[in-house]
The first five atom37 places (N, CA, C, CB, O) and aatype in JSON, in Angstrom:
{
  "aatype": [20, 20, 20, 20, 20, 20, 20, 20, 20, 20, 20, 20, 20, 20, 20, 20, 20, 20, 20, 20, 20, 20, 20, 20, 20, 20, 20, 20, 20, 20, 20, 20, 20, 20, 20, 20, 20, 20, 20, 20, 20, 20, 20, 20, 20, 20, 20, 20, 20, 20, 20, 20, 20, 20, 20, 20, 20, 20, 20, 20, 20, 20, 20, 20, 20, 20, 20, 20, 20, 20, 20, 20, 20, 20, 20, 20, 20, 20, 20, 20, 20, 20, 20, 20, 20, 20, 20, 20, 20, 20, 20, 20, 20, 20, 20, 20, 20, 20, 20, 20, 20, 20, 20, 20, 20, 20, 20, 20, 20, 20, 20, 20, 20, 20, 20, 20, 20, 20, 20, 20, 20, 20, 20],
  "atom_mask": [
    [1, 1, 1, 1, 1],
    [1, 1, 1, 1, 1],
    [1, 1, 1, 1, 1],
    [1, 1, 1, 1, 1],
    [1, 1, 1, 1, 1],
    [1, 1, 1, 1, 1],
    [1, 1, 1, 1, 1],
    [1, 1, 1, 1, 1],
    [1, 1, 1, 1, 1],
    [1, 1, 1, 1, 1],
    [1, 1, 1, 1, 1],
    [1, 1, 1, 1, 1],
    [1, 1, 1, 1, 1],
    [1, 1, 1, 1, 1],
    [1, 1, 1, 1, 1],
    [1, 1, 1, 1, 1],
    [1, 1, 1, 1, 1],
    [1, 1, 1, 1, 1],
    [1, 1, 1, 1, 1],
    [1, 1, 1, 1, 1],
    [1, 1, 1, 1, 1],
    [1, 1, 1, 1, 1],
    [1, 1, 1, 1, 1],
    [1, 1, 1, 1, 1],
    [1, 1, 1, 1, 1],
    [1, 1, 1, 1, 1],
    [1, 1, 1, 1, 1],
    [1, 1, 1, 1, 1],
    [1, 1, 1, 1, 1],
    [1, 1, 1, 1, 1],
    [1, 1, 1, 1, 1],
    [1, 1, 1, 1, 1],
    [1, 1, 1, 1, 1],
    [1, 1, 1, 1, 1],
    [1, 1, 1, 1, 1],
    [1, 1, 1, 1, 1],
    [1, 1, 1, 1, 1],
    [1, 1, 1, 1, 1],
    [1, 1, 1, 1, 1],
    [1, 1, 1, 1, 1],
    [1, 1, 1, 1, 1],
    [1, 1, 1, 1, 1],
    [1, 1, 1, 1, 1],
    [1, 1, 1, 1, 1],
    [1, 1, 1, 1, 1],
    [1, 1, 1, 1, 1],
    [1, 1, 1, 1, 1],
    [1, 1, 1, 1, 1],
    [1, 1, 1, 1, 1],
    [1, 1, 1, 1, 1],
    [1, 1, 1, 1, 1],
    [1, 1, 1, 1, 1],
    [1, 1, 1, 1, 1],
    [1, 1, 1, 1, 1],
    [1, 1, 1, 1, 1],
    [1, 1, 1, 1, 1],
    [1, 1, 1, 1, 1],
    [1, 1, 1, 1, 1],
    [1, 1, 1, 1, 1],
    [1, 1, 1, 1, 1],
    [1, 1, 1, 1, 1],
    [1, 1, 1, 1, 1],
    [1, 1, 1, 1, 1],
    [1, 1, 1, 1, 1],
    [1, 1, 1, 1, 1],
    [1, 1, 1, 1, 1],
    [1, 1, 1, 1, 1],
    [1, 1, 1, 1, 1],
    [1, 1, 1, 1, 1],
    [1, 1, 1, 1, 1],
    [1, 1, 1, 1, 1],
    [1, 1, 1, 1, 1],
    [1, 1, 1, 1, 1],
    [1, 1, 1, 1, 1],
    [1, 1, 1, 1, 1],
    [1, 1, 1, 1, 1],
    [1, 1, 1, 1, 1],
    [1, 1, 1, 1, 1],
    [1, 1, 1, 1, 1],
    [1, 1, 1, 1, 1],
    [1, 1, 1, 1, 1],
    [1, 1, 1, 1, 1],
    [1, 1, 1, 1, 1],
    [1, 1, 1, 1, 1],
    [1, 1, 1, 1, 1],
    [1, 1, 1, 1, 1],
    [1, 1, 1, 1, 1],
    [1, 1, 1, 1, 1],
    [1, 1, 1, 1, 1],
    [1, 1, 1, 1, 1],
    [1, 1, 1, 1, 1],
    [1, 1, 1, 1, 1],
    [1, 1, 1, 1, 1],
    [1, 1, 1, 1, 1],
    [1, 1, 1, 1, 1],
    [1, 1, 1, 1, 1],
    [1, 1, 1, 1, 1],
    [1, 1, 1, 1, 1],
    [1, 1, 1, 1, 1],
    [1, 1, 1, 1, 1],
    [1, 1, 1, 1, 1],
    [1, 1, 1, 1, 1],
    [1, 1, 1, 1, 1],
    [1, 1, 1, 1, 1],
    [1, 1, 1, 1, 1],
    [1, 1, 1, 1, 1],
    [1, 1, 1, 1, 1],
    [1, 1, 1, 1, 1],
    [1, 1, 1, 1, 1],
    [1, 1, 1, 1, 1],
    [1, 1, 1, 1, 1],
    [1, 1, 1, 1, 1],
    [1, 1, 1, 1, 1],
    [1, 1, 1, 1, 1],
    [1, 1, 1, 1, 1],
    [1, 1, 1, 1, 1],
    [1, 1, 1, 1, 1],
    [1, 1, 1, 1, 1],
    [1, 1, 1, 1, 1],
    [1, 1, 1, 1, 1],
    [1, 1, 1, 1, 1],
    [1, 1, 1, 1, 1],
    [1, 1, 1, 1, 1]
  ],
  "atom_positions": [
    [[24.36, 51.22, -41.73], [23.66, 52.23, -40.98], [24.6, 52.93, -40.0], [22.49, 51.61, -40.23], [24.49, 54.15, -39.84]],
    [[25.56, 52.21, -39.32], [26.49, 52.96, -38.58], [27.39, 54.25, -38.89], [27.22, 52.13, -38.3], [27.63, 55.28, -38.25]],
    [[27.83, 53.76, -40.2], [28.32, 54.8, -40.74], [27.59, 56.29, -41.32], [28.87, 54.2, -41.61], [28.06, 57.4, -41.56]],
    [[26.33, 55.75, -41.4], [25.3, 56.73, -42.25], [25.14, 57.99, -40.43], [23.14, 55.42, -43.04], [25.22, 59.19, -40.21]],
    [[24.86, 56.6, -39.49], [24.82, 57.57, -37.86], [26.51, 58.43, -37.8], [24.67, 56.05, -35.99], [26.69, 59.5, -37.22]],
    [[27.41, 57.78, -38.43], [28.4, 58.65, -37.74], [28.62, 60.27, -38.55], [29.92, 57.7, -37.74], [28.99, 61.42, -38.3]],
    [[28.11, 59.39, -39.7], [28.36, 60.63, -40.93], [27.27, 62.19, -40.24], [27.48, 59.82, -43.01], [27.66, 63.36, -40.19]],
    [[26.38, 61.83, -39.95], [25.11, 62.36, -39.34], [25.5, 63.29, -38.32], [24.2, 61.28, -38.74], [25.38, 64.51, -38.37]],
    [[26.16, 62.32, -37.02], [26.62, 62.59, -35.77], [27.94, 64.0, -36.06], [27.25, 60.93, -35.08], [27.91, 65.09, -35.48]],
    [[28.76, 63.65, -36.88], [29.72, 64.54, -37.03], [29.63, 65.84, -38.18], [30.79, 63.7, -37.26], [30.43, 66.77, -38.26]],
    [[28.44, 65.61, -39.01], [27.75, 66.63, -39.62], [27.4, 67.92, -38.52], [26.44, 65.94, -40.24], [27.87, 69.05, -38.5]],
    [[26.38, 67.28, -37.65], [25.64, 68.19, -36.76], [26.61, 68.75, -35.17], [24.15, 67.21, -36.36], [26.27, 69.53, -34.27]],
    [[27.8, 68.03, -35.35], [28.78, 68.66, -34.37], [29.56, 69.47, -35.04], [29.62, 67.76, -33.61], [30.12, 70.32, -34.35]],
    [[29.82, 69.48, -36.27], [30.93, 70.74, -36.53], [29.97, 71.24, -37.46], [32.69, 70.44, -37.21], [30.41, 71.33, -38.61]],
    [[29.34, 71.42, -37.36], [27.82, 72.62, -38.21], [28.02, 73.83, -37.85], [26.01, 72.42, -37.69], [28.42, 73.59, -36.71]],
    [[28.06, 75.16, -37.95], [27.84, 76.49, -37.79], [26.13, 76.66, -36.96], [28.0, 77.21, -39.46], [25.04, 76.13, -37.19]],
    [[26.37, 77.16, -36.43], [24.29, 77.56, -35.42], [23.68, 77.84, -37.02], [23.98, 79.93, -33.79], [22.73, 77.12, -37.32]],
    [[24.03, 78.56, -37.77], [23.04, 78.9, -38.97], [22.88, 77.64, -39.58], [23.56, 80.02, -40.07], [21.68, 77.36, -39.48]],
    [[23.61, 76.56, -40.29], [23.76, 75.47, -40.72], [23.15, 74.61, -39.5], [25.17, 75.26, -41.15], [22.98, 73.43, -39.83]],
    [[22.93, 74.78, -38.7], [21.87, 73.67, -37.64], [20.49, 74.13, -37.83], [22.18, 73.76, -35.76], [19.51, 73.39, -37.9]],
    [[20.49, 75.33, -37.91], [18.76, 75.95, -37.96], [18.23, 75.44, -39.07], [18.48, 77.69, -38.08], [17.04, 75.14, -39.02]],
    [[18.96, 75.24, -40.35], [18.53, 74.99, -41.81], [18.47, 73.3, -41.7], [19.76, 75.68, -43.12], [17.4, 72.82, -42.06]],
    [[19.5, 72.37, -41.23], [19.32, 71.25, -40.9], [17.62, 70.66, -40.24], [20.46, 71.19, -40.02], [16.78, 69.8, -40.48]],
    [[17.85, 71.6, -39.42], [16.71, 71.08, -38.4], [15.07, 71.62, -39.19], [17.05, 72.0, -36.51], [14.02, 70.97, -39.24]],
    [[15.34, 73.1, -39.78], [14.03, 72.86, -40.54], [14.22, 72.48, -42.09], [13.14, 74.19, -40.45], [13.61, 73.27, -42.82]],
    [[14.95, 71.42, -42.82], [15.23, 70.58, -43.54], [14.46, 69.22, -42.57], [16.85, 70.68, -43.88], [13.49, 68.64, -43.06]],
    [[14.85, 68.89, -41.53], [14.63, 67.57, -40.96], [12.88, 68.03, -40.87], [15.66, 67.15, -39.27], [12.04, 67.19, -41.21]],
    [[12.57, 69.05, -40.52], [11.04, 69.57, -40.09], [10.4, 69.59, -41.33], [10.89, 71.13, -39.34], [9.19, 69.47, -41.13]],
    [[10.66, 69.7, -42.68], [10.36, 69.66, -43.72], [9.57, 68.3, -44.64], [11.41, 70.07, -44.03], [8.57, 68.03, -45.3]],
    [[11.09, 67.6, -44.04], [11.05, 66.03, -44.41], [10.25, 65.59, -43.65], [12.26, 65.19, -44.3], [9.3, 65.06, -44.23]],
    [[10.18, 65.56, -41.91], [9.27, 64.93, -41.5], [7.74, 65.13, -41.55], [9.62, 64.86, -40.56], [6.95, 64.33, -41.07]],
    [[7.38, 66.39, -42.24], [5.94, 66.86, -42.34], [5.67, 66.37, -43.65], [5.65, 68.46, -42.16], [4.51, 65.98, -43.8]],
    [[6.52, 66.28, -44.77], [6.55, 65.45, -46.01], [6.23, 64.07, -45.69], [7.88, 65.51, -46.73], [5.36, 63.48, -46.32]],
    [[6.84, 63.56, -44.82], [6.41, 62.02, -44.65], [5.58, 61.89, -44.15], [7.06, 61.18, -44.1], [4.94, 61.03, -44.76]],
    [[5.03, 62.24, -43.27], [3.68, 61.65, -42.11], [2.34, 61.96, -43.3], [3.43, 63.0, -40.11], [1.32, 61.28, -43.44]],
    [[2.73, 63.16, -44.06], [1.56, 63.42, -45.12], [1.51, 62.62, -45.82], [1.53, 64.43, -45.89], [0.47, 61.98, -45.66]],
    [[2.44, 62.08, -47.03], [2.46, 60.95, -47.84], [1.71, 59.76, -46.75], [4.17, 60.6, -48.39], [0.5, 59.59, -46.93]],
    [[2.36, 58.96, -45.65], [1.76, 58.17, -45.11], [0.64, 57.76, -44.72], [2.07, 58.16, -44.63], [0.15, 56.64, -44.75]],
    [[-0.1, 59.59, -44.02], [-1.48, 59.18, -43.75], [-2.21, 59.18, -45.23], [-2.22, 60.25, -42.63], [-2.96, 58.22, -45.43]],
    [[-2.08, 60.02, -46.15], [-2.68, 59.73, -47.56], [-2.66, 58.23, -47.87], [-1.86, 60.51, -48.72], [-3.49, 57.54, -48.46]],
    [[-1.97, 58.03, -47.55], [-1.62, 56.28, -47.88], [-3.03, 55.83, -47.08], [0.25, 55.42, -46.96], [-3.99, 55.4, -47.72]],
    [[-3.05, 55.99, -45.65], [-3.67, 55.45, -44.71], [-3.19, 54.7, -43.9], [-4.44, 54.98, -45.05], [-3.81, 53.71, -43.51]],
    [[-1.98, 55.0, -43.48], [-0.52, 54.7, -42.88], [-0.65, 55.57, -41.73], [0.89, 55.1, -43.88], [0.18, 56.48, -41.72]],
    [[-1.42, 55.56, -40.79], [-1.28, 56.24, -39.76], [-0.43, 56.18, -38.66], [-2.12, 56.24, -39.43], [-0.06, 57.16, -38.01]],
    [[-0.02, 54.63, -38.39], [0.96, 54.16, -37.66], [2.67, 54.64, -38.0], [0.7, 52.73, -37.8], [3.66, 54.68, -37.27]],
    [[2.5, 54.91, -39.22], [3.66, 54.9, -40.02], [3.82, 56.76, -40.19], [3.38, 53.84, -41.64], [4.89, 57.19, -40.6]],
    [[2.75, 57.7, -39.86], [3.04, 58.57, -39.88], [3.16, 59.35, -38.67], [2.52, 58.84, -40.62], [3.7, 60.45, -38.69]],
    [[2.66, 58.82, -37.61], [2.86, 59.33, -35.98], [4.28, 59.34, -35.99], [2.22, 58.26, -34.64], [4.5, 60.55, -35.97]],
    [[5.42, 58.75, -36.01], [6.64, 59.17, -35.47], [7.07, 60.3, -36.18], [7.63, 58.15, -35.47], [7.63, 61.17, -35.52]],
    [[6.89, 60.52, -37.72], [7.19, 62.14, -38.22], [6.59, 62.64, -37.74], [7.09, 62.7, -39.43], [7.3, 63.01, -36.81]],
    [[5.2, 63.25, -37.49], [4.51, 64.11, -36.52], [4.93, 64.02, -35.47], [3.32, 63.98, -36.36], [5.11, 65.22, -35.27]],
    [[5.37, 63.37, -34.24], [6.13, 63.83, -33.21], [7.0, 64.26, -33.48], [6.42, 63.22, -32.44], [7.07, 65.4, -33.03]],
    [[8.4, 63.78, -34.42], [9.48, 64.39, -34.42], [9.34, 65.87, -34.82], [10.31, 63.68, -35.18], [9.93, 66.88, -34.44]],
    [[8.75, 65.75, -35.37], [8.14, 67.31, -36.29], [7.84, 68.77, -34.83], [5.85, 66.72, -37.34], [8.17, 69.95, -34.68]],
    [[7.16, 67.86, -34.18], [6.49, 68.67, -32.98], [7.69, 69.03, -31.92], [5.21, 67.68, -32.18], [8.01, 70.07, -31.34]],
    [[8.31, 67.39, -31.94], [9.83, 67.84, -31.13], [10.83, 69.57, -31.95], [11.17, 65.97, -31.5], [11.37, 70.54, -31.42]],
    [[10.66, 69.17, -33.27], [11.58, 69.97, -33.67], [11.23, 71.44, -33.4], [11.83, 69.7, -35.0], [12.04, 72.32, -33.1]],
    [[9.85, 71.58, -33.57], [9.07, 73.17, -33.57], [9.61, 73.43, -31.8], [6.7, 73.13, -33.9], [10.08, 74.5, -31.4]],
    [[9.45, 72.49, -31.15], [9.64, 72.86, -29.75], [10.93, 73.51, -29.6], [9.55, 71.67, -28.83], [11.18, 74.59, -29.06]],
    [[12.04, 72.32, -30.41], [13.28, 73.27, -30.13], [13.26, 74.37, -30.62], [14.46, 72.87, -30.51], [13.95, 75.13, -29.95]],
    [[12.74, 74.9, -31.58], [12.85, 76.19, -32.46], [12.0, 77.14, -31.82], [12.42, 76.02, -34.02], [12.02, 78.34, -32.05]],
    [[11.25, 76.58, -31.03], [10.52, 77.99, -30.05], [11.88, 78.61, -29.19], [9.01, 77.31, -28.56], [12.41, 79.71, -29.07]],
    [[12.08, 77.46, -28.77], [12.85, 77.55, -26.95], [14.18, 78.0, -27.62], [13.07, 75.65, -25.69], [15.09, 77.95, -26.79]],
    [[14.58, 78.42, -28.82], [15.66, 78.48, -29.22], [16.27, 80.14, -29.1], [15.56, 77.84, -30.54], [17.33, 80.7, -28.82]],
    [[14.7, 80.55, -29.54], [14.53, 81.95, -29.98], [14.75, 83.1, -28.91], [13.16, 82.07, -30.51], [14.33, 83.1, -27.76]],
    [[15.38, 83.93, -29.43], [16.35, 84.75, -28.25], [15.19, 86.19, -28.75], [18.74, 84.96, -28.68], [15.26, 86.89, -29.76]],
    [[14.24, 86.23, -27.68], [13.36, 87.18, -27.43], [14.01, 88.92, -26.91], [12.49, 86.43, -26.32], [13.56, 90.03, -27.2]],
    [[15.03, 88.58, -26.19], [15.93, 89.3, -26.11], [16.79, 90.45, -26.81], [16.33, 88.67, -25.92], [17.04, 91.6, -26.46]],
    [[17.2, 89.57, -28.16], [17.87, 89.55, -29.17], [17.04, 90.24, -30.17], [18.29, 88.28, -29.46], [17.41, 91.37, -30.48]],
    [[15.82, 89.69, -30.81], [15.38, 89.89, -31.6], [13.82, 90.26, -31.0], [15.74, 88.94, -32.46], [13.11, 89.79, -30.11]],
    [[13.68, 91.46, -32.08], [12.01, 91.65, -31.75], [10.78, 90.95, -32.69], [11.69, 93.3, -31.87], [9.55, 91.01, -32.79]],
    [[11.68, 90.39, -33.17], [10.71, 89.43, -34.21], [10.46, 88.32, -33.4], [11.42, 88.89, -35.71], [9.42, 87.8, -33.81]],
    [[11.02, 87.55, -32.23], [11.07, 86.36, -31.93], [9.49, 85.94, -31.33], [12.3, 86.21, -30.99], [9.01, 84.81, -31.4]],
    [[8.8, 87.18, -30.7], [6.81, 86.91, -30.48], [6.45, 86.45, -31.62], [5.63, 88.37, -30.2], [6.18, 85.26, -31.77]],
    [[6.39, 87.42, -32.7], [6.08, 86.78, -34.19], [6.38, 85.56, -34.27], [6.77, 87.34, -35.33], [5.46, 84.75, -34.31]],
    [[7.42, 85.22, -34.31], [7.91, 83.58, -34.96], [7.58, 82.64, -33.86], [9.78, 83.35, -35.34], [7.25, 81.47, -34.06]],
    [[7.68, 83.17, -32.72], [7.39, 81.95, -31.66], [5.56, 82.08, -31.73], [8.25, 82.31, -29.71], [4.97, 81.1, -31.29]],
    [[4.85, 83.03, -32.15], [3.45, 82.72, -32.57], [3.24, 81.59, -33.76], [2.83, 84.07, -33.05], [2.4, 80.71, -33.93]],
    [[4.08, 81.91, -34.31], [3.73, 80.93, -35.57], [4.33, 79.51, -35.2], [4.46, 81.51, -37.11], [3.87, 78.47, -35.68]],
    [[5.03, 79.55, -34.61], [5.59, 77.93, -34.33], [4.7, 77.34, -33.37], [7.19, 77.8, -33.67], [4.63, 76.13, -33.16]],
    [[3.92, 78.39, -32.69], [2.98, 77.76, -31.59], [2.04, 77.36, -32.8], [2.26, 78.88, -30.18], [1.89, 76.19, -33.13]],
    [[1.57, 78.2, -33.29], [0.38, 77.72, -34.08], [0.42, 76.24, -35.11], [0.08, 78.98, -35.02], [-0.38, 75.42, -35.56]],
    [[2.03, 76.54, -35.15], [2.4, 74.99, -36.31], [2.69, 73.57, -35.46], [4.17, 75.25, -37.39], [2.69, 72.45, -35.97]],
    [[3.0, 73.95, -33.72], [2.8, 72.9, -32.98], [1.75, 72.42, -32.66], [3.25, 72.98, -32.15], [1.66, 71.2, -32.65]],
    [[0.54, 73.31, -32.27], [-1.16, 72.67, -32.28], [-1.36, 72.14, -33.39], [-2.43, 73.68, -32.13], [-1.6, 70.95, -33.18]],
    [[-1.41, 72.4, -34.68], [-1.68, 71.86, -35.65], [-1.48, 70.63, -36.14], [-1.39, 72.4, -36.18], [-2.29, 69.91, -36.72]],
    [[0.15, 70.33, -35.74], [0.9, 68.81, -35.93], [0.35, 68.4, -35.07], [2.43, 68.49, -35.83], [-0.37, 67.56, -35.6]],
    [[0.12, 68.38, -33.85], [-0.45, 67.78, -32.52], [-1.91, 67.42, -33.26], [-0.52, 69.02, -30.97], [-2.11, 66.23, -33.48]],
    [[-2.89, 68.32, -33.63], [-4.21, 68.3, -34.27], [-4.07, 67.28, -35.48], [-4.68, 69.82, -34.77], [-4.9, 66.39, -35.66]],
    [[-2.91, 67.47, -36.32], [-2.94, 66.11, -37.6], [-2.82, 65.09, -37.09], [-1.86, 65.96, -38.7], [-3.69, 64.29, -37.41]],
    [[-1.76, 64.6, -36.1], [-1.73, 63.59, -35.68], [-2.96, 62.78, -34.8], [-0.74, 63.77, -35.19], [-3.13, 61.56, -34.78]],
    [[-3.58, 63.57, -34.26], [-4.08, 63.04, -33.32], [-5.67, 63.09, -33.93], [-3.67, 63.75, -31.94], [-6.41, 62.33, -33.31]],
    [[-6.15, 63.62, -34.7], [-7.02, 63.46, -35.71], [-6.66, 62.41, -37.03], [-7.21, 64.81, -36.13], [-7.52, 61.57, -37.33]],
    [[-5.8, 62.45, -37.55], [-5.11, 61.41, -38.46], [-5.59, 62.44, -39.29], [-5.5, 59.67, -38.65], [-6.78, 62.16, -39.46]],
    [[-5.34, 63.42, -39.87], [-5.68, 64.02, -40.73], [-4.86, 64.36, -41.91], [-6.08, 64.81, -40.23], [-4.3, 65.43, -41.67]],
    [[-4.64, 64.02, -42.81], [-3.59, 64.73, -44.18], [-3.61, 66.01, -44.39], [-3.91, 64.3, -45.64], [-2.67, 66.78, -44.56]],
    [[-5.49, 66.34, -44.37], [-5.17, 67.68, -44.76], [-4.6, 69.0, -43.93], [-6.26, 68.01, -45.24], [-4.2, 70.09, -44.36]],
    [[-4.68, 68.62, -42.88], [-3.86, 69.48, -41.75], [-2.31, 69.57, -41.74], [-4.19, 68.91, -40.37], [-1.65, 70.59, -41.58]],
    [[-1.73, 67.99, -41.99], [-0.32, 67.94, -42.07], [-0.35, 68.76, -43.43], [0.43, 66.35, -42.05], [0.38, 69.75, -43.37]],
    [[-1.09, 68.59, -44.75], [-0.33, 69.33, -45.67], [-0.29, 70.85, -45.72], [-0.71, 68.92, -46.82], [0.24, 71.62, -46.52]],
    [[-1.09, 71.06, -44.53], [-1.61, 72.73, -44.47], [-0.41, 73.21, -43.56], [-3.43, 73.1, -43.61], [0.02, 74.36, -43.57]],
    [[0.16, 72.03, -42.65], [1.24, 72.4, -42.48], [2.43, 72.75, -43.07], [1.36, 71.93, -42.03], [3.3, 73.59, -42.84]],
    [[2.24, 71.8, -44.0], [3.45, 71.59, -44.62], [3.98, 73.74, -45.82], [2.94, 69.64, -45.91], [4.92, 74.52, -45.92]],
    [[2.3, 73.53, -46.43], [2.66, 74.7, -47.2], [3.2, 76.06, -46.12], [1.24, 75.09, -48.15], [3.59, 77.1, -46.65]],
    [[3.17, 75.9, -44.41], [3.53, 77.04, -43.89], [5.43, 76.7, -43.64], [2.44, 77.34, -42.39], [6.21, 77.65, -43.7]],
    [[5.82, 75.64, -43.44], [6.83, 74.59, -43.15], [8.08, 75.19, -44.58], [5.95, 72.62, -43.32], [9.17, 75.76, -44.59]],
    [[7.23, 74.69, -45.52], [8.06, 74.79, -46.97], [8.73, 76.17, -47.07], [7.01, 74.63, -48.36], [9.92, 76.36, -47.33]],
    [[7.89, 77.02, -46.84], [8.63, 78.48, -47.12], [9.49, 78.96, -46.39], [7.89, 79.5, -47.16], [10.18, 79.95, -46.65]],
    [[9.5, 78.06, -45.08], [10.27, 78.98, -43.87], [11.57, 77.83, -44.23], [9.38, 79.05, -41.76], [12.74, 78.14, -43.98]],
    [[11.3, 76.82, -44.7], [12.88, 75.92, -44.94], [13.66, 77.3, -45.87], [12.67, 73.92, -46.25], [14.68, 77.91, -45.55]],
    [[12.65, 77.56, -47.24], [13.17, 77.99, -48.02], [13.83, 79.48, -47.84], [12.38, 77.77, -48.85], [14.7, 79.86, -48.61]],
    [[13.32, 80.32, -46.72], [13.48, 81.57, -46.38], [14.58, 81.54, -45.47], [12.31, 82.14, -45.86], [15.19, 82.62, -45.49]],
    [[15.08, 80.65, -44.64], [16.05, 80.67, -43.78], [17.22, 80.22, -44.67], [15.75, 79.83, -42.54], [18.27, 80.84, -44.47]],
    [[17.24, 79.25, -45.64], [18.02, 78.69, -46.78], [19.02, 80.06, -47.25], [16.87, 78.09, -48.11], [20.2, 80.34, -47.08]],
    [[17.8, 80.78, -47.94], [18.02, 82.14, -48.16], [18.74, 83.09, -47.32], [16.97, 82.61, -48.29], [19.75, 83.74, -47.59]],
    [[17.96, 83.06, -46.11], [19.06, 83.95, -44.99], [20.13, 84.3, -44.83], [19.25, 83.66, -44.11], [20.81, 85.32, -44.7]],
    [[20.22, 82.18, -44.89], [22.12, 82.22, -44.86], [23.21, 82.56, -45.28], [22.62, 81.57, -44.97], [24.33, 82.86, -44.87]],
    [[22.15, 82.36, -47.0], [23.3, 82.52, -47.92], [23.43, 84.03, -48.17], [23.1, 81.7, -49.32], [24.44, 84.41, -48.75]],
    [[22.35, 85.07, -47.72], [22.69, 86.52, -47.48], [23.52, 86.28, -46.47], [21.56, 87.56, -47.14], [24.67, 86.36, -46.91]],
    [[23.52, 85.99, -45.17], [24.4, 86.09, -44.29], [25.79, 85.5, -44.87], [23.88, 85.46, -43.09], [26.78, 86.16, -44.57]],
    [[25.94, 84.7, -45.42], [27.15, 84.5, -45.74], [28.2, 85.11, -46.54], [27.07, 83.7, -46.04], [29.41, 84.89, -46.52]],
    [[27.49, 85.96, -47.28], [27.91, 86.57, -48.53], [27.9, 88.02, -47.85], [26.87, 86.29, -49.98], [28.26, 88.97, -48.54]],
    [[27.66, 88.16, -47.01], [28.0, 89.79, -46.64], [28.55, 89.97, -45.3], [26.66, 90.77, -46.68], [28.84, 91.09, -44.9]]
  ]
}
């Protein structure tokens, strides 16, 4: 496991900001994937720590967003508000079908920023 933390640790320090955003909603992906499988299970115990982490992650990705910068950032910080009540609402309801209702808004934005990059990279 140490090595798996260091491999991890030194991934996310020499990452590019675009390659952290995709990390982190990769990690937001996975963790809304798991807490769903779990509570389906009826694993509720077992799915509260992905739903927090999940909620942690949306938080950073609000507070991240340079309103400034971009005029899209109301838009997206609406929708991340709306995907933080929701995880907050699955969890705390124990609900699957909420996490997976999350999940189908979750999936596309992994896959759309994925995309981003690799426009950004290529031009």
């Amino acid at each position: 496991m140490n090595a798996r933390n260091a491999y991890v640790t030194s991934s996310v320090q020499t990452a590019s900001p675009t390659r952290l955003l995709i990390m982190l909603f990769e990690r937001l992906g996975r963790d809304v994937e798991m807490a769903a499988v779990a509570q389906e299970a009826g694993d509720h115990l077992a799915a509260m720590p992905h739903l927090l982490h999940a909620q942690e992650i949306v938080m950073e990705l609000m507070t991240s967003l340079r309103h400034d910068v971009w005029d899209g950032a109301d838009r997206l910080a609406s929708i991340y508000g709306w995907l933080h009540k929701e995880l907050v609402r699955a969890n705390t309801t124990r609900d699957a079908a909420i996490t997976r209702d999350c999940q189908s808004l979750v999936d596309p934005l992994v896959e759309t920023w994925r995309q981003a990059a690799l426009v950004a990279a290529a031009g």
